[in-house]
Biotite code that builds the C-alpha atoms (Angstrom):
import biotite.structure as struc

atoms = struc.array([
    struc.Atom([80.311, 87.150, 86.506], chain_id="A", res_id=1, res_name="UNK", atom_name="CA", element="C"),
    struc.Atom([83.648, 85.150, 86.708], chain_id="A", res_id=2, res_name="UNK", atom_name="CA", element="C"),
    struc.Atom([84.631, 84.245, 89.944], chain_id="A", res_id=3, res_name="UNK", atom_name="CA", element="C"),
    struc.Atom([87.524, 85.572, 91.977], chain_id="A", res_id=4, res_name="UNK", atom_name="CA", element="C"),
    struc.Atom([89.726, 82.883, 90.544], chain_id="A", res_id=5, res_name="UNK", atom_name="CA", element="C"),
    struc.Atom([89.219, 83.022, 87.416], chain_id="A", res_id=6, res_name="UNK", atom_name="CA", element="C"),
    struc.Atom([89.466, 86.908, 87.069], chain_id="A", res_id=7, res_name="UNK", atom_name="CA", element="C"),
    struc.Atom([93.347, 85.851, 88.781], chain_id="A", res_id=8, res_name="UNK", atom_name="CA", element="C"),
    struc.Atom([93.988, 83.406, 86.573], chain_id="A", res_id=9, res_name="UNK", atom_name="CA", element="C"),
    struc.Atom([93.196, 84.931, 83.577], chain_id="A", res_id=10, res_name="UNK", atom_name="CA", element="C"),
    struc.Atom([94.748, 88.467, 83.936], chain_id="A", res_id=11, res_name="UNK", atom_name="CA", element="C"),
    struc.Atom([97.357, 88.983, 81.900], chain_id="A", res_id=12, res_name="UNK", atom_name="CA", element="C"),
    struc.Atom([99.504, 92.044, 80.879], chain_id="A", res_id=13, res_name="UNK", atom_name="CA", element="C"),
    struc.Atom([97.945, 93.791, 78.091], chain_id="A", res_id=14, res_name="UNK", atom_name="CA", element="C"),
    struc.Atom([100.780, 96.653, 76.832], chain_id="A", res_id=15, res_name="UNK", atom_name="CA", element="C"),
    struc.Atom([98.715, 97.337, 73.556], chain_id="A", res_id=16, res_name="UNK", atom_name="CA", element="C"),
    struc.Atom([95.803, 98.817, 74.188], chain_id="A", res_id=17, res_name="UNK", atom_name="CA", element="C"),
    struc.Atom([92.713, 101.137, 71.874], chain_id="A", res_id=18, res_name="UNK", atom_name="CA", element="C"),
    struc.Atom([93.198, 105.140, 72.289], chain_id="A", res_id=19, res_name="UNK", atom_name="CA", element="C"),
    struc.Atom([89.455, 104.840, 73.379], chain_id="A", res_id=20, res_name="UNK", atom_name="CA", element="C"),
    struc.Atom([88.861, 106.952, 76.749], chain_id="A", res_id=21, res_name="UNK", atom_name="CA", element="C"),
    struc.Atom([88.074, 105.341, 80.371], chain_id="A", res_id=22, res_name="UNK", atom_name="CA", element="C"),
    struc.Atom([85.525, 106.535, 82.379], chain_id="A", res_id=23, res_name="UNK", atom_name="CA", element="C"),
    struc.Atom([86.617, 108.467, 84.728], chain_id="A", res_id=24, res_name="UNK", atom_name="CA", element="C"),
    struc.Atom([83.845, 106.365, 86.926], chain_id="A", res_id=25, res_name="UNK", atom_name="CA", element="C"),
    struc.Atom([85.694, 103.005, 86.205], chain_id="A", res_id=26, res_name="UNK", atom_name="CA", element="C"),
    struc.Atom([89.343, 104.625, 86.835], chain_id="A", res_id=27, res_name="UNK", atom_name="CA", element="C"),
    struc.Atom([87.730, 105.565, 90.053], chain_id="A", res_id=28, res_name="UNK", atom_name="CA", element="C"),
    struc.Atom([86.532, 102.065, 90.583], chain_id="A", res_id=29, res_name="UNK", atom_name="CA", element="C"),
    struc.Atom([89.751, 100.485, 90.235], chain_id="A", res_id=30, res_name="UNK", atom_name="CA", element="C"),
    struc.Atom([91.333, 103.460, 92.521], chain_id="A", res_id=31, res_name="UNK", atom_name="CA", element="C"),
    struc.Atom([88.766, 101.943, 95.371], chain_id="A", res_id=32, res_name="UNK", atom_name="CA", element="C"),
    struc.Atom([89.742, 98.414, 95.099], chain_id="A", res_id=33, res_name="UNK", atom_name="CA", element="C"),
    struc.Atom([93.273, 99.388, 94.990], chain_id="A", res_id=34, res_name="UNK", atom_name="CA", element="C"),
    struc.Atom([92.719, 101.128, 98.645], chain_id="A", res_id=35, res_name="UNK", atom_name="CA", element="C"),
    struc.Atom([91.454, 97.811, 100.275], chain_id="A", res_id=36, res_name="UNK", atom_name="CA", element="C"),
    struc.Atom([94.731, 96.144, 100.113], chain_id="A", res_id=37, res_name="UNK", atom_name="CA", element="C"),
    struc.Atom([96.218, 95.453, 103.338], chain_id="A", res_id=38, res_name="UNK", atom_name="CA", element="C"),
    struc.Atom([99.012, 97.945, 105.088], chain_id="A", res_id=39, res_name="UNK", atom_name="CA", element="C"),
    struc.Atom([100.416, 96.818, 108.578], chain_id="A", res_id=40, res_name="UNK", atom_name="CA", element="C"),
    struc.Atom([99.558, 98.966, 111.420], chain_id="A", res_id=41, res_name="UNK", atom_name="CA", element="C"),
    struc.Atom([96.771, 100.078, 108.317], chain_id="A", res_id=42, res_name="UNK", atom_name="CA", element="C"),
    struc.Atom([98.879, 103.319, 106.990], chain_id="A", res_id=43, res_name="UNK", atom_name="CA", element="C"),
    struc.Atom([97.766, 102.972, 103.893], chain_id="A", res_id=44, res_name="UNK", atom_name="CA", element="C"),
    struc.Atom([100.459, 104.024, 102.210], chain_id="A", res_id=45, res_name="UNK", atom_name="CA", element="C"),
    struc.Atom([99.993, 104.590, 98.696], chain_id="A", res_id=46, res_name="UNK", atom_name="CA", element="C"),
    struc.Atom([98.657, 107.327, 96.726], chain_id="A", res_id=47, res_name="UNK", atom_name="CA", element="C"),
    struc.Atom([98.107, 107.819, 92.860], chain_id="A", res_id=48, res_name="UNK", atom_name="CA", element="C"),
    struc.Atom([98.534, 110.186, 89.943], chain_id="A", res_id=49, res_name="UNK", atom_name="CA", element="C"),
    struc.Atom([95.757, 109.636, 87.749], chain_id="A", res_id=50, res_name="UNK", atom_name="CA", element="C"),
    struc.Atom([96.982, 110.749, 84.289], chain_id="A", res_id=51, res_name="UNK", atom_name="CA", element="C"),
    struc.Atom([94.590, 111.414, 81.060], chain_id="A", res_id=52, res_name="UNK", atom_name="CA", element="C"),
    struc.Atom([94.359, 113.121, 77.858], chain_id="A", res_id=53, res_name="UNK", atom_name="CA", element="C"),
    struc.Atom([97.467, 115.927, 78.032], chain_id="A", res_id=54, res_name="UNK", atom_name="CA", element="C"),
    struc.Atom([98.509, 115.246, 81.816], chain_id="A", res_id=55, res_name="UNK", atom_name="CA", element="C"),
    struc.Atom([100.062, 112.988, 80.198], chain_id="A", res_id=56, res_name="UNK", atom_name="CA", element="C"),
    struc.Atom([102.930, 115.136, 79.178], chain_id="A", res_id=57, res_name="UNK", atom_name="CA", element="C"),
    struc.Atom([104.405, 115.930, 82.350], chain_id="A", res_id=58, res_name="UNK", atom_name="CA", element="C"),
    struc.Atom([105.622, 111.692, 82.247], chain_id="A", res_id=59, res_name="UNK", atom_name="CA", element="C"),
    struc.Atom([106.427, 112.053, 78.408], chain_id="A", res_id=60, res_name="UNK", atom_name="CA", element="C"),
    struc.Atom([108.744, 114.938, 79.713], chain_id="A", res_id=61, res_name="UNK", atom_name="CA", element="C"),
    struc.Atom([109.744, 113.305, 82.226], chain_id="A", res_id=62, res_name="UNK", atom_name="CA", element="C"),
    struc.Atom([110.503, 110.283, 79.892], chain_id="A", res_id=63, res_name="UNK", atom_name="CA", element="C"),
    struc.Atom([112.304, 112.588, 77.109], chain_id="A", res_id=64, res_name="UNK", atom_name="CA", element="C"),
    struc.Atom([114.348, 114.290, 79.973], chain_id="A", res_id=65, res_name="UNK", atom_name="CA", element="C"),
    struc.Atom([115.822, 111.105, 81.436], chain_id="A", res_id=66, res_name="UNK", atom_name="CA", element="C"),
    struc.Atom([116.574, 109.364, 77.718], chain_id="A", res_id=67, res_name="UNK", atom_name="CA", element="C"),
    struc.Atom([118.713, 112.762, 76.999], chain_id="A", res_id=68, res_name="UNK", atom_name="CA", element="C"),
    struc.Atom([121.044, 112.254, 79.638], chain_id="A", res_id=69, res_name="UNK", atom_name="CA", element="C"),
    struc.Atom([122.364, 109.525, 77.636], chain_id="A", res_id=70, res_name="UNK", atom_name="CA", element="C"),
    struc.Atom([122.362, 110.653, 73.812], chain_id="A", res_id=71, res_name="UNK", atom_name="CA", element="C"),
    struc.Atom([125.508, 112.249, 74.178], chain_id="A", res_id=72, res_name="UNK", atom_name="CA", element="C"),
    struc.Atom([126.693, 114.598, 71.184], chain_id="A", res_id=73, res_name="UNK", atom_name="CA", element="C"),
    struc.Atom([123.572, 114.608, 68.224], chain_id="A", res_id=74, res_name="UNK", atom_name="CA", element="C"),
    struc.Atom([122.184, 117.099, 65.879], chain_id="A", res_id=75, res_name="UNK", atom_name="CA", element="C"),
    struc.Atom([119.228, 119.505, 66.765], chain_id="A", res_id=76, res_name="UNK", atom_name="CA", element="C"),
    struc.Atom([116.966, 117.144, 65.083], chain_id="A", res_id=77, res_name="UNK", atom_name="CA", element="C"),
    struc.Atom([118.144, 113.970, 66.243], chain_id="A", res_id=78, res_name="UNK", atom_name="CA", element="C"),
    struc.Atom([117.279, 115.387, 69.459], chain_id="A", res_id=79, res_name="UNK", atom_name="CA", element="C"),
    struc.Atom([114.374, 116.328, 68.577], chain_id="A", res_id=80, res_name="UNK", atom_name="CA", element="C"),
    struc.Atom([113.432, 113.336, 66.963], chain_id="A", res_id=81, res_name="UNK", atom_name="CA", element="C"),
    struc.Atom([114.308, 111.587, 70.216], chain_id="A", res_id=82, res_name="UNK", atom_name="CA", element="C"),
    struc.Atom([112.704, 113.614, 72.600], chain_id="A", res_id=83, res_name="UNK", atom_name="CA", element="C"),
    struc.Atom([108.382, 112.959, 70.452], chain_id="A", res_id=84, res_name="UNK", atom_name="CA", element="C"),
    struc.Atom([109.557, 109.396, 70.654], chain_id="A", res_id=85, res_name="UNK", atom_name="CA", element="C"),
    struc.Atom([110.189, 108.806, 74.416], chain_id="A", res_id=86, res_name="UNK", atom_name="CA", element="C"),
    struc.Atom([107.574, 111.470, 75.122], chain_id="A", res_id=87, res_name="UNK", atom_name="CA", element="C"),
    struc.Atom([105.173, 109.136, 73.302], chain_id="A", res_id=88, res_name="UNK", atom_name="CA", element="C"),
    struc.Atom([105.766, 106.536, 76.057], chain_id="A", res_id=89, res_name="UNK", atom_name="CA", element="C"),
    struc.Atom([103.615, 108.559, 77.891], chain_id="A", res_id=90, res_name="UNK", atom_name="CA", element="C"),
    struc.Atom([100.688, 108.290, 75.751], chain_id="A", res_id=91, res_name="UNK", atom_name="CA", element="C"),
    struc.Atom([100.464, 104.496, 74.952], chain_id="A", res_id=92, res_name="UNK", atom_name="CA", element="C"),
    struc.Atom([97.450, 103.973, 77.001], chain_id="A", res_id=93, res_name="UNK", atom_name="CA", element="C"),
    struc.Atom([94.448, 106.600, 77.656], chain_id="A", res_id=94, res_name="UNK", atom_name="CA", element="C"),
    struc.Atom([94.817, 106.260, 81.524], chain_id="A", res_id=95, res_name="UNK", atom_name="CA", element="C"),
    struc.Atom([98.521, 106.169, 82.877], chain_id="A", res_id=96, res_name="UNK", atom_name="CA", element="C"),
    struc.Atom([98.265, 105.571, 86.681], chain_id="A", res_id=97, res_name="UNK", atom_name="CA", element="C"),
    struc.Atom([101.423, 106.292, 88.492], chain_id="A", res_id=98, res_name="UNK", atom_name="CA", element="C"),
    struc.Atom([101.686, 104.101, 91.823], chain_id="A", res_id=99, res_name="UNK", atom_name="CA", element="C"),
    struc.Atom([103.719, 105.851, 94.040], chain_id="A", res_id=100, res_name="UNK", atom_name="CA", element="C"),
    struc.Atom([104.537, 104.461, 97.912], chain_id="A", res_id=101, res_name="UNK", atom_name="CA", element="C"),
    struc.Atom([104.220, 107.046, 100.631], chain_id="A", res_id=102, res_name="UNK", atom_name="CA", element="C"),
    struc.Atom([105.528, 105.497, 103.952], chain_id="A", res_id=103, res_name="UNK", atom_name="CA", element="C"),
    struc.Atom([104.221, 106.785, 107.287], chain_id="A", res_id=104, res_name="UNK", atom_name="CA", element="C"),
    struc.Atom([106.229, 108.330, 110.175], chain_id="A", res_id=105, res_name="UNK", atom_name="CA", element="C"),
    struc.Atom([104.726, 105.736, 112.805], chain_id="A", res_id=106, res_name="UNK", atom_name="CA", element="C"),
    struc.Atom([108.049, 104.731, 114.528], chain_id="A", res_id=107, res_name="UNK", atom_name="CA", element="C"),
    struc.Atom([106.411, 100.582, 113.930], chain_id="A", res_id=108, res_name="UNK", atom_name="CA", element="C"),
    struc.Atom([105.974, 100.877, 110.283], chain_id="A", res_id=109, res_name="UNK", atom_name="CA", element="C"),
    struc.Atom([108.522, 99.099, 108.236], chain_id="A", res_id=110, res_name="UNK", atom_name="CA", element="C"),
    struc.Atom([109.664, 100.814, 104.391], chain_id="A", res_id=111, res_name="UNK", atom_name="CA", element="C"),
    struc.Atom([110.000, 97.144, 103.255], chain_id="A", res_id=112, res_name="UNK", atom_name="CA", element="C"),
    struc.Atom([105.866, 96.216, 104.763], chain_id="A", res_id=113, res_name="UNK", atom_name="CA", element="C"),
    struc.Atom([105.225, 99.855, 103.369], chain_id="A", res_id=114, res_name="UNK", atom_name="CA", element="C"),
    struc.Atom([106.127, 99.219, 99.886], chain_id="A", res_id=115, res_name="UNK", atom_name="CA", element="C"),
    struc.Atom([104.427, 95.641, 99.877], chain_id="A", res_id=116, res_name="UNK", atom_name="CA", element="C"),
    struc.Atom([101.283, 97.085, 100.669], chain_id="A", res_id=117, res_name="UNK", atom_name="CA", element="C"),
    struc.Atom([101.796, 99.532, 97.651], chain_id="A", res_id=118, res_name="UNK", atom_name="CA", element="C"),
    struc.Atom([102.200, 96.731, 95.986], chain_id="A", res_id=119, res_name="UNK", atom_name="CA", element="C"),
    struc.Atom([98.912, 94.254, 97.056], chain_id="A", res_id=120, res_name="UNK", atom_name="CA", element="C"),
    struc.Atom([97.138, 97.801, 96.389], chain_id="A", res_id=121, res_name="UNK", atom_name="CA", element="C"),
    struc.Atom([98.675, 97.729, 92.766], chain_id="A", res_id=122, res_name="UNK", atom_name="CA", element="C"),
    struc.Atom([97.420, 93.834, 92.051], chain_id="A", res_id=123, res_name="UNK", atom_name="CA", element="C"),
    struc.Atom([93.922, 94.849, 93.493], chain_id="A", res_id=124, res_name="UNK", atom_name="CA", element="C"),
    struc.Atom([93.866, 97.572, 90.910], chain_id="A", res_id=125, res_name="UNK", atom_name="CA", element="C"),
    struc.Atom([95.362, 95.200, 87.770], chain_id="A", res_id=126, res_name="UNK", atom_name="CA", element="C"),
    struc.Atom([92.865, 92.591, 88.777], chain_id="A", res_id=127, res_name="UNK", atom_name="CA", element="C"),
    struc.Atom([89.693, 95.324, 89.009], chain_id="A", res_id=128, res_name="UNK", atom_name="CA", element="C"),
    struc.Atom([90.886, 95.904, 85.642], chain_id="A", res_id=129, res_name="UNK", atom_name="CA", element="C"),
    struc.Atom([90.916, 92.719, 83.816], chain_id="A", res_id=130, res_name="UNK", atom_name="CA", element="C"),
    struc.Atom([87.857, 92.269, 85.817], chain_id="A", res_id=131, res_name="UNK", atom_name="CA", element="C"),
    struc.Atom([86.038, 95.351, 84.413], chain_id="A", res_id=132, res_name="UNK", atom_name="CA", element="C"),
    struc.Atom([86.964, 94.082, 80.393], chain_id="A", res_id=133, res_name="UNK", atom_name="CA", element="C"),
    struc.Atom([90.619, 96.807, 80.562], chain_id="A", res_id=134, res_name="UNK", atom_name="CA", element="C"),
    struc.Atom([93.681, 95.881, 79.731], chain_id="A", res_id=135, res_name="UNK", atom_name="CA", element="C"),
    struc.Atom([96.270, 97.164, 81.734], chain_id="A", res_id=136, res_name="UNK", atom_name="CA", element="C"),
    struc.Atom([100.812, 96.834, 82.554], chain_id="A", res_id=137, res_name="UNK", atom_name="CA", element="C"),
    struc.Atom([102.648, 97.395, 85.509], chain_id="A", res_id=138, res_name="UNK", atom_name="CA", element="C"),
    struc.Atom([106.010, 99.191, 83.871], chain_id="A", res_id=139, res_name="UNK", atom_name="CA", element="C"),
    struc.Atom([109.056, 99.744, 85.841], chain_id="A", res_id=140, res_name="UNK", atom_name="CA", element="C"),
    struc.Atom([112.421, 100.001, 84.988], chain_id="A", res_id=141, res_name="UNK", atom_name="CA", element="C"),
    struc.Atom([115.527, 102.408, 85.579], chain_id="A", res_id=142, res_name="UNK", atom_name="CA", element="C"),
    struc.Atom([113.285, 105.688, 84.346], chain_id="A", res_id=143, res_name="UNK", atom_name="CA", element="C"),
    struc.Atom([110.780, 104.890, 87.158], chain_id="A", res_id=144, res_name="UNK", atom_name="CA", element="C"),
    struc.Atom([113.365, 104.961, 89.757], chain_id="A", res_id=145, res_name="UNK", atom_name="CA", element="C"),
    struc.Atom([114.859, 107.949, 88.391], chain_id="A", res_id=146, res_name="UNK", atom_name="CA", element="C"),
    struc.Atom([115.019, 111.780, 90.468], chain_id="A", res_id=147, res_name="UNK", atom_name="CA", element="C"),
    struc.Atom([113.903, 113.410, 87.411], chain_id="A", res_id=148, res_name="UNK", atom_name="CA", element="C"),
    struc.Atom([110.286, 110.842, 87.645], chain_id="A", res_id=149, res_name="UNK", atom_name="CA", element="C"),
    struc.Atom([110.201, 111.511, 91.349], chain_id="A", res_id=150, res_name="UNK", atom_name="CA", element="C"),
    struc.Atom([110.226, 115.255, 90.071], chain_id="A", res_id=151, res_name="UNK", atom_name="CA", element="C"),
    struc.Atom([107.637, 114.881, 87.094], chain_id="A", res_id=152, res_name="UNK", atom_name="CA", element="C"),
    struc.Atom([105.076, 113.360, 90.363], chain_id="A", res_id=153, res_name="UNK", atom_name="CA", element="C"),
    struc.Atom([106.020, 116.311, 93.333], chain_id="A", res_id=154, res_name="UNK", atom_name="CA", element="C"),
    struc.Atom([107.623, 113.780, 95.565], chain_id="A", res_id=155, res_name="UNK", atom_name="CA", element="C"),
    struc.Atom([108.564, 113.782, 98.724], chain_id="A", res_id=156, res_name="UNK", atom_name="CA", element="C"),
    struc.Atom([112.196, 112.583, 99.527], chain_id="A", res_id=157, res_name="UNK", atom_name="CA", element="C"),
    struc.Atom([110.851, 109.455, 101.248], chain_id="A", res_id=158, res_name="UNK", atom_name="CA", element="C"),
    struc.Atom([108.534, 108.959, 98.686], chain_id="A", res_id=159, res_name="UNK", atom_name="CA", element="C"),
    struc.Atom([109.089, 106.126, 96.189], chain_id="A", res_id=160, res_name="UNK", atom_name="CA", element="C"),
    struc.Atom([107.428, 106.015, 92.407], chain_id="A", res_id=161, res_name="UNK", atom_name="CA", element="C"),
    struc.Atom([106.302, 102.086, 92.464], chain_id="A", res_id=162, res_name="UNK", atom_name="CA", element="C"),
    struc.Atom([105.205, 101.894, 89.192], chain_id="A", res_id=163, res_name="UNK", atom_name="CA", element="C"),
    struc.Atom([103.231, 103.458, 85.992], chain_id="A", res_id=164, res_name="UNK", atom_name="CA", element="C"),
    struc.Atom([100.153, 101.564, 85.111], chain_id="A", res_id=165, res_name="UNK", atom_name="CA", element="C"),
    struc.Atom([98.713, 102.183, 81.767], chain_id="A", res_id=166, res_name="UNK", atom_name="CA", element="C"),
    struc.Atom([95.466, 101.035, 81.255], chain_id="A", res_id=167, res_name="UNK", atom_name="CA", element="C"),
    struc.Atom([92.906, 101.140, 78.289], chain_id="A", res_id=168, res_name="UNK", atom_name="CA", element="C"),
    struc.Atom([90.893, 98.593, 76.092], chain_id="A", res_id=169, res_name="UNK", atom_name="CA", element="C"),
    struc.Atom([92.632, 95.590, 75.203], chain_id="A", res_id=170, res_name="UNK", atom_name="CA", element="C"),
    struc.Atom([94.058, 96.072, 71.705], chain_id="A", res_id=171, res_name="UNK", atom_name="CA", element="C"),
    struc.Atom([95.218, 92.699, 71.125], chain_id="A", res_id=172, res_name="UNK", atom_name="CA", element="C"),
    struc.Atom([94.182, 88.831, 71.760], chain_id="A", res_id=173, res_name="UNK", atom_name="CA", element="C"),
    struc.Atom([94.659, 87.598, 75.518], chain_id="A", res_id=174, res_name="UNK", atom_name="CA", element="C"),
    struc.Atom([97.487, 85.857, 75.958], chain_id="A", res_id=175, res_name="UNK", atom_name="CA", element="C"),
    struc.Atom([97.404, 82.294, 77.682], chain_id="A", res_id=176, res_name="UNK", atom_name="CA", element="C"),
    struc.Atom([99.701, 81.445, 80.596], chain_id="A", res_id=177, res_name="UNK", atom_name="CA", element="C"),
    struc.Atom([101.245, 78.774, 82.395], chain_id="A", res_id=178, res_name="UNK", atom_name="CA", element="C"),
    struc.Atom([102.272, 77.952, 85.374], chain_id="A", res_id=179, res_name="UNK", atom_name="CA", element="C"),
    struc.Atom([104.631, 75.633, 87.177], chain_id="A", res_id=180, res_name="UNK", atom_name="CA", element="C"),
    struc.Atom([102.791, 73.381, 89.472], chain_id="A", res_id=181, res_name="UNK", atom_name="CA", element="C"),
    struc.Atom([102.113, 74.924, 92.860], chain_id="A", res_id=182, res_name="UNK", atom_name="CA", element="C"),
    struc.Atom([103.760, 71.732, 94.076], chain_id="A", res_id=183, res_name="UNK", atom_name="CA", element="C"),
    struc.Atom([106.737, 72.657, 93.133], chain_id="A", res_id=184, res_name="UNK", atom_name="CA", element="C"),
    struc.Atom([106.585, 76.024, 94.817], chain_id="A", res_id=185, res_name="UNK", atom_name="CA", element="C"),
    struc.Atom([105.587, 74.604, 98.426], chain_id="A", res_id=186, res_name="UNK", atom_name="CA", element="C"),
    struc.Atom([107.186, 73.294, 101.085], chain_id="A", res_id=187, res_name="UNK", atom_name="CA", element="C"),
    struc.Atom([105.191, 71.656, 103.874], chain_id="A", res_id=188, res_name="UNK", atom_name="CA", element="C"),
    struc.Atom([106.661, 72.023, 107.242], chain_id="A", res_id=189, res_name="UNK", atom_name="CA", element="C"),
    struc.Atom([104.039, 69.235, 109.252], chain_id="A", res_id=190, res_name="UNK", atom_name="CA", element="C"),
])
């Protein structure tokens, strides 16, 4: 088994990935490691939407609905045209996993230590991944932040959509990386 930092090291983001079904089992795996991140005042404050097979269309709605609002004056089937192709976003990988930040109402929890949490959970869950031979992307973007997403998920008002994850079997080589030197990233205060 690689170790810990290789499996960070070599994790990259894989957008293309087979149609092949995940395991439910291994989606629940990843789910796990996901909850051990670390939350101040431990609120754990994250919660998924697991999407496969066709509950996947309430994001491809979701998807087609927000695209609309800017395609202005077009024919019937233009529209319609439009509407399969952003609904296909939704069905680029056979697991879409939609990250979503749920702050507590202790009076000590901060929305900005909230949300980071969300976010360690989310690289626990990307590196569980690459670990377990998946290929998986953290997409954001202006549709994710969107009231017609928060919508497509049930949200709450305070609740915040953090991401969509969409996960599968890689489809394509493993891209190398690089990094600047740490060095150059650190300041030593002695």
């Amino acid at each position: 088994m690689a170790s810990l930092e290789d499996i960070i090291r070599g994790r990259r983001s894989i957008g293309k990935v087979k149609p092949d079904a995940v395991p439910k089992e291994l989606v629940e795996k990843l789910l796990e490691a996901a909850t051990w991140a670390p939350s101040h005042h431990r609120t754990e404050p994250w919660r998924f939407i697991v999407m496969m097979g066709e509950g996947r269309s309430a994001l491809g709605r979701a998807y087609a609905d927000i695209a609309a609002e800017t395609w202005g004056e077009i024919s019937a089937e233009e529209r319609e045209q439009r509407q399969e192709k952003e609904a296909a976003k939704a069905f680029r990988a056979p697991v879409v996993i939609a990250a979503v930040c749920s702050p507590s109402e202790l009076p000590q929890a901060d929305e900005r230590e909230e949300l980071a949490a969300v976010h360690a959970a989310v690289q626990n869950l990307l590196l569980t991944a690459h670990a377990n031979g998946l290929g998986a992307v953290w997409r954001t973007g202006a549709p994710s932040y969107h009231q017609r997403m928060k919508q497509a998920f049930g949200l709450a008002a305070r609740e915040q959509l953090v991401g969509l994850l969409y996960i599968g079997y890689p489809d394509m080589p493993i891209p190398q990386a690089e990094r600047a030197p740490v060095a150059e990233k650190t300041v030593w205060m002695e």
